[in-house]
LOPA-991882 format. One record per residue (C-alpha): x, y, z; residue in three letters. Coordinates in pm, whole numbers, plus 50000, padded with zeros to 5 digits. Layout:
N
XYZala...
***
This chain:
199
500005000050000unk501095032849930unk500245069950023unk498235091049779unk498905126349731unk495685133149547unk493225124549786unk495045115250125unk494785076050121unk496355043250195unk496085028549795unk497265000449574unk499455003749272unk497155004449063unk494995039849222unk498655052749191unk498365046648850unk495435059248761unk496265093548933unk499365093548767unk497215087648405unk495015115848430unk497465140648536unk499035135148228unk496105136148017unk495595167748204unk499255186848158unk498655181947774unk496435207547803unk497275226248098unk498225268747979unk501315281948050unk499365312548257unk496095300448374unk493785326148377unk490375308148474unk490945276948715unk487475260248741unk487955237649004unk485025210849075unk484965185249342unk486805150249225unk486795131948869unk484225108048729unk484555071648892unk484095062448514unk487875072148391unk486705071848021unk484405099948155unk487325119248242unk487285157748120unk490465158647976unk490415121647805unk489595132047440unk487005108047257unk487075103446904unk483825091946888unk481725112347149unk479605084947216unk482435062547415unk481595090147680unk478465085047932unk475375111647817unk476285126648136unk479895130948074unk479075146847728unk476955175147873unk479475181448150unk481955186747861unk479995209847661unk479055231447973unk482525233548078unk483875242447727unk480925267047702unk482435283748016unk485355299547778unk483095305147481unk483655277947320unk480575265247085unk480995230247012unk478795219146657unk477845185846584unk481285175046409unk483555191446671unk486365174846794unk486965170247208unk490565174847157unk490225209946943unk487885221847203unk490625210947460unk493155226647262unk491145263147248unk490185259547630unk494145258947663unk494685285347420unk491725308647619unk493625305147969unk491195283548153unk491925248248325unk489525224848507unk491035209548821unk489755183549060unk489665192649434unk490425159349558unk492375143749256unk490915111349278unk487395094449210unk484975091849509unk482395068549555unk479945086649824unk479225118149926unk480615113150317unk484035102950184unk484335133149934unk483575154150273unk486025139250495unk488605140450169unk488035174950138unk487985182250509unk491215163050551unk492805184250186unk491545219650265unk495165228750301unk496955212250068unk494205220349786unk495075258449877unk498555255549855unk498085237949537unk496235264949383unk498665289049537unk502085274649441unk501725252849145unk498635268248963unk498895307249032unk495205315748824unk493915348548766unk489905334548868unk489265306949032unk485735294849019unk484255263549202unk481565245049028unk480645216249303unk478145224749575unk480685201749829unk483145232349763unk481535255649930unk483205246350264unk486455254750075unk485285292349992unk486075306150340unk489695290550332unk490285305249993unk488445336850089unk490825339150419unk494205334050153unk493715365249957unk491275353149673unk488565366749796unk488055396549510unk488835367349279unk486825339149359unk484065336249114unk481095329349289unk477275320249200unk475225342749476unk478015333149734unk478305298849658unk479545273049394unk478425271149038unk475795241348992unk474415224348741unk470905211548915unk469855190548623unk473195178448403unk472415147148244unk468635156848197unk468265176747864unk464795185147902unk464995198748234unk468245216548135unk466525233747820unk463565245648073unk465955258848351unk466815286148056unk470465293448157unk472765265048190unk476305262448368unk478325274048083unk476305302648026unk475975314148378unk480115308548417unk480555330948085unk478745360648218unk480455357548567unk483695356748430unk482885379448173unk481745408248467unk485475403448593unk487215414648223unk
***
C-alpha cells in the first residue's frame, strides 16, 4: 500500500496509477498562465468519463459526461457543433487561459468520503492552487466546495473567487436535457457572464 497525494489515502498500485494517468492527460492541456481555474469537486469514477480524456467518437463518453463537457467548454466561449472534435475544444480551452482541476484528485464513491477528503485536503488544495497553479479566477463549480470558499476567501482570493450568489456554480439538472433546456440558463452560460463581469 502506498500513500496518495491526490486524495490523502492508503492505495494500491494500481489507484497510483490511475492518478498518475490523468494528470498527464491533464498537463497536455494545461496553459502556460492560467487565467480561469474552474475547480470542481473530484473526477468521474468512470475514467473514460474523464474531462480531459479526448473521445474520438463522442459516444464512448456516458450522456452525462458529454453535457458536463459541453458546459465546461461553454464556460470559455467555446461553441461546440455537431462535428467538433473534444481534443480541438481542449486545445482552444488551453489557448483561452482556463483549466479544470479536481479538488480531491481522485474518484469518490459517496458523498461522506468526498467530505472527509476534502475536510482532511483543505490545506493542501490551497497551497496547490497557490504554488503550482497561480490563476487569475478561480471558480468552484461543486456544491461540496463551498466549505472550501472561506479558506480561499481567508488566503487573499477573495476579490477573485468567482462565485454564484456566494456559493459554487451548479448544474441542478446535468444529464437531463429537458429539464436543462427549461431551467433557461445553463452552467456554461451562467460561468461566461460571471467571468465575463470580471474582464
Amino acid at each position: 500500500m502506498a500513500f496518495c497525494d491526490g486524495c490523502g489515502s492508503q492505495v494500491d498500485d494500481a489507484h497510483i496509477r490511475r492518478r498518475i494517468e490523468r494528470l498527464e492527460l491533464a498537463t497536455r492541456f494545461r496553459p502556460i498562465h492560467i487565467q480561469v481555474l474552474l475547480i470542481d469537486a473530484a473526477p468521474p469514477i468512470n475514467e473514460e468519463d474523464y474531462f480531459y480524456r479526448a473521445a474520438g467518437n463522442r459516444e464512448e463518453h456516458s450522456v452525462v459526461a458529454r453535457m458536463y463537457f459541453d458546459e465546461i467548454v461553454k464556460s470559455a466561449k467555446i461553441g461546440l457543433g455537431a462535428d467538433a472534435s473534444e481534443e480541438a475544444a481542449l486545445a482552444e480551452f488551453q489557448r483561452r487561459g482556463f483549466f479544470l482541476a479536481s479538488a480531491v484528485e481522485c474518484p469518490v464513491d459517496s458523498s461522506e468520503a468526498l467530505s472527509a477528503a476534502l475536510n482532511r485536503l483543505a490545506p493542501v488544495i490551497v497551497k496547490r492552487v497557490n504554488a503550482s497553479y497561480k490563476p487569475k479566477y478561480i471558480a468552484p463549480i461543486s456544491p461540496p466546495l463551498e466549505e472550501l470558499v472561506p479558506l480561499f476567501e481567508l488566503s487573499g482570493w477573495g476579490e477573485r473567487l468567482v462565485l454564484n450568489d456566494g456559493k459554487p456554480f451548479v448544474d441542478p439538472f446535468l444529464g437531463d436535457p429537458q429539464a436543462q433546456a427549461e431551467f433557461g440558463t445553463s452552467l456554461g452560460d451562467r460561468l461566461a457572464e460571471a467571468l465575463s463581469s470580471r474582464s
